[in-house]
N, C-alpha and C positions, 0 to 999 in steps of 0.2 A: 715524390709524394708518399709513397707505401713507405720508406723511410722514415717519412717524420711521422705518418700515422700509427709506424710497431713504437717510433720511441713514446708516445704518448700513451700506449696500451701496457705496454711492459715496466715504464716506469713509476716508482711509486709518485702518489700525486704529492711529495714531501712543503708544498709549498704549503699545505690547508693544514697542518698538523696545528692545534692551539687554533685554529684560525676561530669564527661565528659568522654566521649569516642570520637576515630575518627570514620570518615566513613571508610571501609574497602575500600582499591584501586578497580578503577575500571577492571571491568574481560572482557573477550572476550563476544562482543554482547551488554554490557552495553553503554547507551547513556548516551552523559553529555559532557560537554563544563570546557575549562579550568577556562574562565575568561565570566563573560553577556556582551552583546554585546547593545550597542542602535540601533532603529532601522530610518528607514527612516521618514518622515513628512508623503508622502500615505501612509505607513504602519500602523502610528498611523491611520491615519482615518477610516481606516477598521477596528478597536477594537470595541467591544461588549459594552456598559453598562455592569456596574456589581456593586454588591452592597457594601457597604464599611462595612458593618457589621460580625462580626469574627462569623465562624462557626466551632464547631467541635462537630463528633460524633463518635463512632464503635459500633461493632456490629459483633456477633460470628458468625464463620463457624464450618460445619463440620469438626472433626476433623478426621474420619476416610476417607475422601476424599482429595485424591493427588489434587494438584496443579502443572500446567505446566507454568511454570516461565522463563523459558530460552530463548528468542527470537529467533524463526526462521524465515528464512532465507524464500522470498516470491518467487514461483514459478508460471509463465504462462505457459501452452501447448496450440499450435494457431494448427486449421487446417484446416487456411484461410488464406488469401491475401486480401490485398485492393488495388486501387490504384487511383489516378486522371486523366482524360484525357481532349483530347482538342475532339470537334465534328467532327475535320478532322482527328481526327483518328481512327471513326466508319469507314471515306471512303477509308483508306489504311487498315484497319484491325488492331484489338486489340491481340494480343495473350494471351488465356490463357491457363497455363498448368496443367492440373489436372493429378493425379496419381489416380484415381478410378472411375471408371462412378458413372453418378449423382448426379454432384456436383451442389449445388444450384449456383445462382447468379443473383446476385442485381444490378442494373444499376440507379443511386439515380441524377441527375439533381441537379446542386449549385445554390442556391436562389442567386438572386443578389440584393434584397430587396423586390421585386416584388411577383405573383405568382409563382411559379416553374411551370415548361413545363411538360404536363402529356406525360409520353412515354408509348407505346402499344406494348408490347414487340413482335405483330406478325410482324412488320416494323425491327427486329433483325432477324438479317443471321449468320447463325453458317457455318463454314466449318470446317470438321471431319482432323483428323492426318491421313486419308485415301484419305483424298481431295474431299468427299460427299460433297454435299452444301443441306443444312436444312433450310428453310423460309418458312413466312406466317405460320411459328407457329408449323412449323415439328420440331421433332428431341425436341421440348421441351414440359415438362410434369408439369403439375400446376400453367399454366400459369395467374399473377393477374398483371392487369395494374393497374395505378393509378386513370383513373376512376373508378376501383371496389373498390378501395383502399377507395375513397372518399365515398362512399356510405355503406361501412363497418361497423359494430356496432363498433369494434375497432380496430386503426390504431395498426400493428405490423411494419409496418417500415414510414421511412421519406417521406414526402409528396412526390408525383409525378413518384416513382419508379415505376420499372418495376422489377418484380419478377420471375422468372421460374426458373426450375430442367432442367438438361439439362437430356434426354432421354438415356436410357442406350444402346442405339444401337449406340450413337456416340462413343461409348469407352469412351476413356482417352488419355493423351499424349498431343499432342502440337496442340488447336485447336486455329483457328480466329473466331472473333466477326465480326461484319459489322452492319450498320444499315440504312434501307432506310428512305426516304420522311424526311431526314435531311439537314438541311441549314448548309454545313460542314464549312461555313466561317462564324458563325457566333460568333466564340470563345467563345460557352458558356461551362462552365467545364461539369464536371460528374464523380463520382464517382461508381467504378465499384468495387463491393466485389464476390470475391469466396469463398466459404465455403464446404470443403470435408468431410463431417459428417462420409462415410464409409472410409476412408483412414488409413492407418497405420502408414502414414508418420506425425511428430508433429516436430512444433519447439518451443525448451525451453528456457525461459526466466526465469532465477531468480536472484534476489535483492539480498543482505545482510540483507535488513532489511528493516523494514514497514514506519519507519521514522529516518530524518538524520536533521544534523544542520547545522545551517550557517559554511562555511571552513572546511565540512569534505569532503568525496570521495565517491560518489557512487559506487560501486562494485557491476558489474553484470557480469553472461558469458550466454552465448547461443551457441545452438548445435542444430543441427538434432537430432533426435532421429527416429530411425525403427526396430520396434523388439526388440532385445535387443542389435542392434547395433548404434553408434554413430558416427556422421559427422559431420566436422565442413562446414561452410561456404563458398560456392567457389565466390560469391559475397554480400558486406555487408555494408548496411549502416546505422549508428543510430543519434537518435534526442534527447534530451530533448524539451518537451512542457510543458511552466509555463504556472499557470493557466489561464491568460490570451489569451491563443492560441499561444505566440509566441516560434517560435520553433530556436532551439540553437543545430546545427551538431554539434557531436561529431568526433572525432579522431578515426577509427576504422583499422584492420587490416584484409583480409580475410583470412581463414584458422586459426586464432587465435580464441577462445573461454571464453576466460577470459578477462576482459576490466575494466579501473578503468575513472572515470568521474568527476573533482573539482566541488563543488556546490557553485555555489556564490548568495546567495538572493540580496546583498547590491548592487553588480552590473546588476543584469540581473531582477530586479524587486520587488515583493512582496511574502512574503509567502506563503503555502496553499499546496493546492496537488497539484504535478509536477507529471508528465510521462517520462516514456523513451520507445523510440518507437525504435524496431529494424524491417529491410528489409531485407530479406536474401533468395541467390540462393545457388541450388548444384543440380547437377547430381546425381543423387542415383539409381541407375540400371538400369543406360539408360535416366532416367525421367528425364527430366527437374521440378526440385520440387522449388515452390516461396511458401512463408511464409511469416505474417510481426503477429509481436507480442508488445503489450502494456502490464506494469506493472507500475502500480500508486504506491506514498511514499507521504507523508507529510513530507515539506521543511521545517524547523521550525527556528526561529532565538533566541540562548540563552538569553532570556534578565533578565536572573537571573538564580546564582549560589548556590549550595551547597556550604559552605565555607570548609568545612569537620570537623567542630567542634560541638559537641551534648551534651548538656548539662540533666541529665537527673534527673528527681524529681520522689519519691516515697511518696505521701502523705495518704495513708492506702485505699483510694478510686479510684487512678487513677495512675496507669504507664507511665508516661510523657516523652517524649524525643524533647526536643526544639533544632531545627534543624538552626546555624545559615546562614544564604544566603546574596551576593550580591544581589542589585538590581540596573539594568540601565536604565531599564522603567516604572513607577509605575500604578502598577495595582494590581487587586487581584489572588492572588497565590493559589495555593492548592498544599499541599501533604498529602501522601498517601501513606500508606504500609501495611503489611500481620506481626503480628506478631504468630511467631511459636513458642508455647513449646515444652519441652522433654517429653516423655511418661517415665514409670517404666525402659524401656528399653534403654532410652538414646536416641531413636530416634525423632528429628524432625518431628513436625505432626502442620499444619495450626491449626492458634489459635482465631485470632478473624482478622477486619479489622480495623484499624484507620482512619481517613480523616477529617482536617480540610482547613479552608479556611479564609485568611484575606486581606485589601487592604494594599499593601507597599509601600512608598516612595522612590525613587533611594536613595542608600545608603546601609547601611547594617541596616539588621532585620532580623526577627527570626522566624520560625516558628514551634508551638506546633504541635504535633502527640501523642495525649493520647488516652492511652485502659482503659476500665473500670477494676475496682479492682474484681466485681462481676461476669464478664465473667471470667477475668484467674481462677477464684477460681472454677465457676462451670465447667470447662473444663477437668478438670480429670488430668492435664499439669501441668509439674513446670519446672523448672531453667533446664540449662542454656536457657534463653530465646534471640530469633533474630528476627531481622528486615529484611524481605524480599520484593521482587517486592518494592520497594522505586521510590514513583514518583514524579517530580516536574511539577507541569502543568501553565501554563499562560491561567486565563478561560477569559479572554476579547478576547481573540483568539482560546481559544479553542486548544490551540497548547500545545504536552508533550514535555519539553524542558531539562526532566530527566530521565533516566530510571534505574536501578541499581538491578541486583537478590539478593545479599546480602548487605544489606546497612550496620546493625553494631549491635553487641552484647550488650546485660546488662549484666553486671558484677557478677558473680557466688558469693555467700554466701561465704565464708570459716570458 
């Protein structure tokens, strides 16, 4: 056995030379676009410099160290709220509903280009779920206005806030906010964050996945979560925010927990990191429980394809597989994959990495992924050999616009 396994290490693989393989179809989780797309005039503007001269190299890995290759699925736990207000609704009262004494909260003044308005959080009036009234700085514990803020070695929040814990003898439940020596007409915003550090209650947020392409579907659900029980939503509303700030409602249902969302770059902007922002009430044992949760993705636009044809060379120094690809916007590409040999045992074990890089022209072109001939050999690994984590990236944007766990095999001796 050690015999046939040095001849299959030490010899060259001469039968693949000229040969072709496909790509294997895509599985569940893999990213990739049918056809590359072009993209807008601002979108070009936003590309990188890059340089036009062809790069390839690898470089071995451990081979007795696993790899986790399978995209998972991206989760948030919030167990906060935020929200926007007007100054006339310091003078009718804010509600906020906490499920555990203690919660911090932030009261942050919107710049409107100017300075921001320093607030002193002892001019804030709390009333208790008891109907107590706390001012002049009762009832709150750690109190930092934004003149302490200013004078701080280092800023931990946005200019001009007001900071405090709210004191554990106010409880919990459904209290009001109020605030004095406020000009309540004079329509300046504010944002108001709670944060329940000791709370058991969370609300979940999770993705399919870390990045999506022009005309696919976001897919997210969100839930309560308490203990190890689960609740959906009894009010609910969600956003996409491109990167630009602007925000784009979604279609949502309450009581439903599973949600699907079309992504459109061509129509609603530019690529880049997009959010999706969910607001969500429920009752959960009496509580009035509020929640809002953000989970970021990179929006990508395909502008160049795998064709799914691979052309692969064995010339006694290098293992080559030339990948040929559409291109709809010319810039410099890069792929990139893991290839794996067999041990004695027949098992898959990470073998080294490939990645090259060149500029392409719209059109179709090709691009090289060689391993060195002197890692597979010192590897201890032989045939059948695969192509795993397979990626195509666009580096003028910086965008992966392919992903693939099993991209495609070299063809076994016989």
């Amino acid at each position: 056995m050690k015999k046939v396994l040095y001849l299959l290490l030490f010899c060259p693989l001469l039968t693949i030379a000229g040969s072709s393989v496909a790509l294997q179809p895509m599985g569940r989780g893999d990213l990739g676009a049918a056809k590359a797309v072009p993209t807008s005039a601002s979108a070009k503007k936003m590309d990188r410099p890059a340089s036009h001269a062809p790069v390839s190299l690898s470089w071995a890995l451990e081979t007795d160290k696993p790899l986790e290759l399978q995209s998972q699925p991206h989760q948030t736990s919030s167990k906060g709220y935020w929200m926007t207000v007007d100054a006339a609704d310091f003078d009718s009262g804010i509600l906020l509903s906490t499920t555990h004494p203690g919660a911090l909260v932030r009261v942050t003044p919107q710049s409107d280009g100017n300075n921001a308005e320093l607030l002193d959080p002892k001019d804030l009036v709390l009333i208790s779920a008891r109907g107590e009234t706390f001012s002049g700085g009762r009832g709150m514990d750690m109190l930092l206005s934004g003149e302490e803020q200013e004078h701080a070695k280092k800023r931990i929040f946005p200019q001009g806030s007001a900071v405090f814990r709210m004191a554990n003898d106010l409880g919990n439940g459904e209290l009001y906010l109020f605030a004095e020596n406020m000009d309540y007409g004079s329509g300046k915003k504010y944002v108001v964050d709670v944060f329940e550090k000791s709370s058991d209650t969370v609300l979940r947020l999770t993705t399919g996945s870390d990045t999506y392409l022009e005309g696919q579907e976001l897919r997210f659900e969100t839930a309560f979560a308490k203990n190890a029980g689960t609740f959906s939503a009894e009010t609910l509303s969600a956003s996409l925010i491109a990167p630009d700030g602007r925000r784009f409602p979604l279609t949502v249902k309450p009581g439903q927990t599973h949600f699907a969302a079309p992504l459109s770059v061509q129509g609603n902007g530019t690529p880049g990191l997009w959010e999706v922002e969910v607001i969500a009430e429920a009752k959960i044992d009496g509580i009035l429980v509020k929640r809002n949760a953000r989970s970021a993705f990179a929006l990508n636009v395909p502008t160049a394809v795998f064709r799914g044809q691979v052309s692969l060379i064995d010339d006694s120094t290098t293992l080559t597989a030339k990948l040929a690809v559409d291109v709809a916007v010319a810039g410099r590409y890069e792929v990139r994959a893991v290839l794996f040999g067999s041990d004695k045992d027949g098992q898959l074990k990470p073998l080294a990495v490939g990645n090259s890089a060149q500029w392409i022209e719209p059109g179709q072109g090709a691009l090289s992924l060689a391993f060195d001939r002197a890692l597979i050999n010192r590897s201890g690994l032989g045939q059948p050999f695969v192509v795993k984590d397979l990626r195509l990236i666009h580096q003028n944007r910086m965008s992966l616009i392919h992903r693939q766990e099993t991209g495609f095999s070299f063809p076994t001796d016989r």
